[in-house]
N, C-alpha and C positions, 0 to 999 in steps of 0.2 A: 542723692545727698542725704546722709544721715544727721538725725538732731538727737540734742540731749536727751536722756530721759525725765521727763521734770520733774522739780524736787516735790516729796511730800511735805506740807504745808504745817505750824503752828496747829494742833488740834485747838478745839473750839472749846468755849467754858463747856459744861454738860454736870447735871445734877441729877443724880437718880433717884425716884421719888421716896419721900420719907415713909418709913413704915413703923406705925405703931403694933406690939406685942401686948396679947396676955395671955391669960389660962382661965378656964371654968373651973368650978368646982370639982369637977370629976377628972381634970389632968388636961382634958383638949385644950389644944395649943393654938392660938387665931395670930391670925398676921392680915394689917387692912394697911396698905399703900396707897392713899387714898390719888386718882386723875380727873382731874373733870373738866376735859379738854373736850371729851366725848360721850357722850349720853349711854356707857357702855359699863357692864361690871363684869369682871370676869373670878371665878371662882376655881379655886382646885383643892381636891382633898389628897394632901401627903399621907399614907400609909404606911412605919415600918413593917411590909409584907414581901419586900424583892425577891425576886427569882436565887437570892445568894442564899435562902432560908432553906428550900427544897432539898428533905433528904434523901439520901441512896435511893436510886429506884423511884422516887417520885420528882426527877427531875421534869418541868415546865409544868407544875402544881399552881404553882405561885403566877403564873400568867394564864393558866386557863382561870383561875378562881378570879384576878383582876377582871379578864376579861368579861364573863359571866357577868359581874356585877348589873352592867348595864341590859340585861337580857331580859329583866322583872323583878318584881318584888313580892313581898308576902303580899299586901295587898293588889299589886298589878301583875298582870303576866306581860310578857313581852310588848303585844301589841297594844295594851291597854299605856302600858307607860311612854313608848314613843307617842303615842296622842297624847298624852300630857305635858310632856314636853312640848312640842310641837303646839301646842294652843299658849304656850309660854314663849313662843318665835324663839324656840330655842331650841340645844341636840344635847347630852352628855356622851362622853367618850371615857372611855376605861379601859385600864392597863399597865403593867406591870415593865419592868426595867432588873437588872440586878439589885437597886439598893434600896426600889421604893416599887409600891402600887398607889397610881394616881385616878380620880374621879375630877373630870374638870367639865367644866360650860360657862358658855357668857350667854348675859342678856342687860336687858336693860334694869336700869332702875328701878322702875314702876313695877316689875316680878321678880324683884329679888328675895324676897320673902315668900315667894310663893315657890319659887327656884329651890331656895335652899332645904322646905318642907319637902319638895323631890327628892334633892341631896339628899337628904337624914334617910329617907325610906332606901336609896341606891347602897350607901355607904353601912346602914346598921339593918338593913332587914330584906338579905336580898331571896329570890327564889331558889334559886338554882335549880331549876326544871328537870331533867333527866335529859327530853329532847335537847333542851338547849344549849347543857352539857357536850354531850354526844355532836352534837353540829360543829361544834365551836373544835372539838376534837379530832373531825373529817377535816376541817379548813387545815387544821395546824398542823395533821398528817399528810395532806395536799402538798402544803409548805415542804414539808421534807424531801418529800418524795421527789420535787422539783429542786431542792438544795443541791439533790445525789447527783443530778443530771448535768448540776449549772456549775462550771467551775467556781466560779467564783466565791459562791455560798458554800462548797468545796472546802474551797481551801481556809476560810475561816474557819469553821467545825474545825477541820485537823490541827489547824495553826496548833490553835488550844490547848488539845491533846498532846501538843508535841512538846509546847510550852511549859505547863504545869503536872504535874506529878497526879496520878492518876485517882490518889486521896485527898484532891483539890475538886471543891466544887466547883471552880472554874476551868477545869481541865474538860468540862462537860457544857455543851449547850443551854443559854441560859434559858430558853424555848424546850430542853427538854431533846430525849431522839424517838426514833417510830415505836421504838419498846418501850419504852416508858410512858409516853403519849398516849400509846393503845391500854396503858393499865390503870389511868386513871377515869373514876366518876364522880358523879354528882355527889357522893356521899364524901366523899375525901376534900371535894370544892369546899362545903358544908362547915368540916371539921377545919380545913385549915383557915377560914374564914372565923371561925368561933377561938383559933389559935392566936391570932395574928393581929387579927382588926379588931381595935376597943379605944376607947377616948384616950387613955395615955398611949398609944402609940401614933395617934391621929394629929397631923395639924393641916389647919383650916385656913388657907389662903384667901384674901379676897381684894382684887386690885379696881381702881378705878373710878365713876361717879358714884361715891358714895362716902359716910362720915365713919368713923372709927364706933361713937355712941349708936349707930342703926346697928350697925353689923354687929357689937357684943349684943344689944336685945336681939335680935334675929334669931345670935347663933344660940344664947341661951336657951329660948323656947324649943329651937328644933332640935338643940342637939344634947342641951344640959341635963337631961334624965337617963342617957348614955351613960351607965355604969359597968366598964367591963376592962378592969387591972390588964393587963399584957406584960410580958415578961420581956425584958429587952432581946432583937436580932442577937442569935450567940457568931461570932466571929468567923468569917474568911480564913482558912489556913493558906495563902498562895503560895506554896512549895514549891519550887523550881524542878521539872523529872528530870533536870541533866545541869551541871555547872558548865559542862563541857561542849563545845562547839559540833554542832549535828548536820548529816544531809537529811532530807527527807525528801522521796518523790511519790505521789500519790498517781497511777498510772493512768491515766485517762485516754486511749488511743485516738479517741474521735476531736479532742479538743482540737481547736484549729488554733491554737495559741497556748503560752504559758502561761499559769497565775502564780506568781510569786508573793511568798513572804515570809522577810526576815526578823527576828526579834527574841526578846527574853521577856522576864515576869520586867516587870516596868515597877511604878512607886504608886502611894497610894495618892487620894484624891488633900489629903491635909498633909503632903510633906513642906517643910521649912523652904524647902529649894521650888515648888510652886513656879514662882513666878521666872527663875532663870530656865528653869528647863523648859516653860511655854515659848521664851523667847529663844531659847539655844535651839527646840525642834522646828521654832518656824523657821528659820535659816536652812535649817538641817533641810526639811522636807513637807513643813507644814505650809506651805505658802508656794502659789502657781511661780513665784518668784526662786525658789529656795534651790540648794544647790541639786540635789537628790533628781527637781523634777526638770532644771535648768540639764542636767547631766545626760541624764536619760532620753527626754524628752526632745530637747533645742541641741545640742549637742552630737548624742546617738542616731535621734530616730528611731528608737528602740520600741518606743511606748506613747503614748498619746498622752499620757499620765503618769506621773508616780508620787506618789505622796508620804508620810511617815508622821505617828502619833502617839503618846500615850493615851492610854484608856482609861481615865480617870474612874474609878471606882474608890469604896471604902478601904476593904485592902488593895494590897496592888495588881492594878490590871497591867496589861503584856504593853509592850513597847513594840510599835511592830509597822515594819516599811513594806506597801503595799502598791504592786504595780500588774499590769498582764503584756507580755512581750510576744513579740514574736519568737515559732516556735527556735528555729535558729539559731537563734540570738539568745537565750535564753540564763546558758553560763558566761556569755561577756554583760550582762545586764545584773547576775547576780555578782560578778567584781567590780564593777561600778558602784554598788550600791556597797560592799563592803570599803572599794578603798573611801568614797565618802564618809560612812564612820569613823575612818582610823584619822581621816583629813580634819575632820573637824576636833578632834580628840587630841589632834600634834600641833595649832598651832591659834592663835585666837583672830576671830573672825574679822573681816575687814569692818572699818568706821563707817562704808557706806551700806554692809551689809546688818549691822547693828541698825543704822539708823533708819532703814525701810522699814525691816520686822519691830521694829518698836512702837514705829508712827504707824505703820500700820492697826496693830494691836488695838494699839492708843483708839485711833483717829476711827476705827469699825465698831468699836462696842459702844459709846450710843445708839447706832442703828441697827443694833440688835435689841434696843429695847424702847420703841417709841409706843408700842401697844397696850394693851392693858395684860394679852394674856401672856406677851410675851417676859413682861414687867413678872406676871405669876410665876410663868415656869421659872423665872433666875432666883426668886425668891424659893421656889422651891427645892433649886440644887442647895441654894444657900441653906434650907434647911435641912436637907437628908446629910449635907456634910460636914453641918454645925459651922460655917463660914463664922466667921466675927459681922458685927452689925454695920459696921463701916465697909465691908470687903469692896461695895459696888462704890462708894465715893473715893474713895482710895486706892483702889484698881489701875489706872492711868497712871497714877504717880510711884506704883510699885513695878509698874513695866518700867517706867520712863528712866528709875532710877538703876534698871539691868547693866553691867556693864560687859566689856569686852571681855576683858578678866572674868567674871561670872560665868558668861556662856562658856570659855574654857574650862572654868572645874567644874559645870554641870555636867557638859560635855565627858568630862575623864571621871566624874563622880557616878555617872548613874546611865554609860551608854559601855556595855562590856563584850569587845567584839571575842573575846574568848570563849562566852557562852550564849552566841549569837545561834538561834535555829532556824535553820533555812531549807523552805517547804518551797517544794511546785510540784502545782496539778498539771499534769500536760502527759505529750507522747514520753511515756517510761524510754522506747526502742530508741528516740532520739535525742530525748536529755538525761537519761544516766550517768553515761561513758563521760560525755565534754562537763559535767556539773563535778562527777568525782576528780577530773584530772584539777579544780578548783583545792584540795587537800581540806577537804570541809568535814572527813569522816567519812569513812566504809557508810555509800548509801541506804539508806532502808527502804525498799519499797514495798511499797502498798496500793488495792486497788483501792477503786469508790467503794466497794460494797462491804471493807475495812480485812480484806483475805491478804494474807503476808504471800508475797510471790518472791523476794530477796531476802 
């Protein structure tokens, strides 16, 4: 006997916490949201330093240097400063992203001051060892080595490539590859730390038990004599390498499955249409609900999973539907996944499929932010993407008011199954042939090791 599915309910009131703004003398930017629900602070330092900065040749610069931070400083080396933290019942963590390098820790109240005298020394004076350099550069050469092996990590690298135009810095790993990897050191960390990181490009998060008035004296003493101008991030080119609709097969004999993925250059993280395409791609594929994984998934048996996203970045990161099938199946999994774009692109979406992905949306993001650090990290997207001061109270009511109509011209506005590019890692000898009879484009193939065999 089957029952309803029962209805999602009235979301509840929900207030996100208030956050006061200002700036020190020298440009640093502080944000204190203050909670004191729990005897906890939590602190993060935004950095305009991301991985979108790294030029030619020195691509994953920008996240060994993030990462390094936490490794020592002029006055501590490695293991002198984990024990300083550590007697503060505390950890820091560091690290880089495309649009930011972040330095974050919580503790408690009673060592916030003592915390953030750590902070200043991690953030304005760090060591950069040679060892520790060099270590941190074995781990991230590890990473790849095992990316080559792993479909999956595979087939993002290529998506990329496939994606953007070869004069995009996003057409390249934001981690960087084995060649590039291997040519950086300590002295380049140095420099782009002396490039990058200085009080007008820094701001200074701090959520939770504590008042607005501690944290400006705090930050002023540890951080106010911070004098180092930075020149703004220069811009994202995300150039499209093709208008035109592509195959791509990356040959992987040994894969026991395919990894698929379809997509183009997608929109940036501040476009106007925001919030219809959050709501148009949960239908689409963003949601265990949505039609992509309902398709696929419940439907097929194709896949365990398939999902679909943009990639919010400053400029535009890729739009890109991600699933791994069986090998088989492979080209009825990638026309499934195309007639879904062209389905939701031709007619507008059911009122009950509006009304899940909206209450949904709605009814989850309170509880993405009951924490204190979780409270930091949103304040900190909202910083690196210049959000408006209201975005998180007003967020609810700018889903809510999504409509049908909307998700259709988001849909036909900004999803182009013309120059849709369609990669899978898998057996070349057995999805070639059934992927091209798809009329997707004369396939290209390619091994892992990036050797043109087609």
């Amino acid at each position: 006997m089957s029952h309803p599915r029962p209805q999602a309910g009235t979301p509840g009131p929900y207030e996100f916490p208030h956050a006061t703004r200002f700036a020190l003398a020298n440009g640093l930017r502080v944000i204190v949201a203050p909670m004191h629900r729990l005897p906890l602070v939590s602190v993060i330092a935004v950095v305009d330093a991301g991985a979108a900065g790294d030029t030619a040749g020195r691509e994953g610069l920008a996240m060994l240097t993030a990462a390094a931070l936490a490794e020592g400083t002029v006055d501590r080396d490695g293991p002198a400063l984990v024990e300083a933290f550590e007697r503060l019942g505390t950890a820091v963590d560091s690290g880089a992203e495309w649009d930011d390098a972040t330095v974050q820790l919580t503790m408690t109240p009673a060592r916030f001051d003592d915390a953030i005298a750590l902070l200043a020394e991690v953030v304005m004076a760090p060591r950069f060892a040679e060892g520790d350099v060099e270590r941190l550069k074995a781990e991230r050469l590890a990473e790849l080595l095992q990316q080559q092996v792993e479909p999956r990590g595979l087939a993002d690298e290529r998506f990329a490539r496939v994606v953007y135009a070869p004069t995009s810095r996003y057409a390249r790993a934001a981690g960087g590859s084995p060649a590039t990897v291997r040519a950086l050191d300590a002295a380049q960390a140095r420099a782009w730390h002396g490039f990058r990181y200085g009080s007008t490009t820094t701001t200074l998060i701090v959520t939770g038990d504590v008042t607005p008035e501690v944290v400006r004296s705090v930050v002023e003493r540890r951080f106010g004599a911070w004098s180092h101008p930075v020149e703004p991030m220069p811009a994202v080119h995300p150039q499209a390498r093709t208008t035109e609709r592509a195959l791509h097969v990356v040959a992987k004999a040994d894969a026991p499955q395919s990894e698929l993925r379809v997509g183009h250059v997608g929109l940036p993280r501040t476009h106007r249409d925001y919030f219809r395409v959050v709501v148009m791609n949960a239908v689409l594929g963003g949601l265990f609900s949505s039609r992509i994984n309902l398709n696929l998934r419940e439907e097929h048996a194709y896949t365990y999973g398939a999902h679909s996203g943009f990639d919010w970045r400053r400029a535009a990161g890729p739009f890109v539907v991600a699933t791994a099938v069986k090998t088989e199946v492979t080209d009825a999994a990638v026309r499934e996944i195309l007639l879904e774009i062209d389905r939701i692109r031709d007619a507008e979406v059911t009122a009950d499929e509006l009304d899940l992905a909206t209450k949904y949306l709605a009814g989850v993001f309170p509880v993405r932010y009951e924490t204190t650090g979780a409270v930091a990290s949103a304040l900190a997207v909202a910083t690196v993407y210049e959000l408006p001061d209201d975005y998180f109270s007003t967020y609810r009511n700018h889903i809510a008011a999504v409509t049908r109509g909307d998700v259709l011209t988001a849909a036909r506005t900004h999803l182009h199954p013309g120059a849709l590019q369609v990669l899978a890692v898998g057996d070349a000898a057995a999805i070639t042939e059934p992927l091209a009879a798809l009329h997707l484009g004369t396939p290209s193939v390619t091994t892992a090791d990036e050797g043109e065999t087609a």
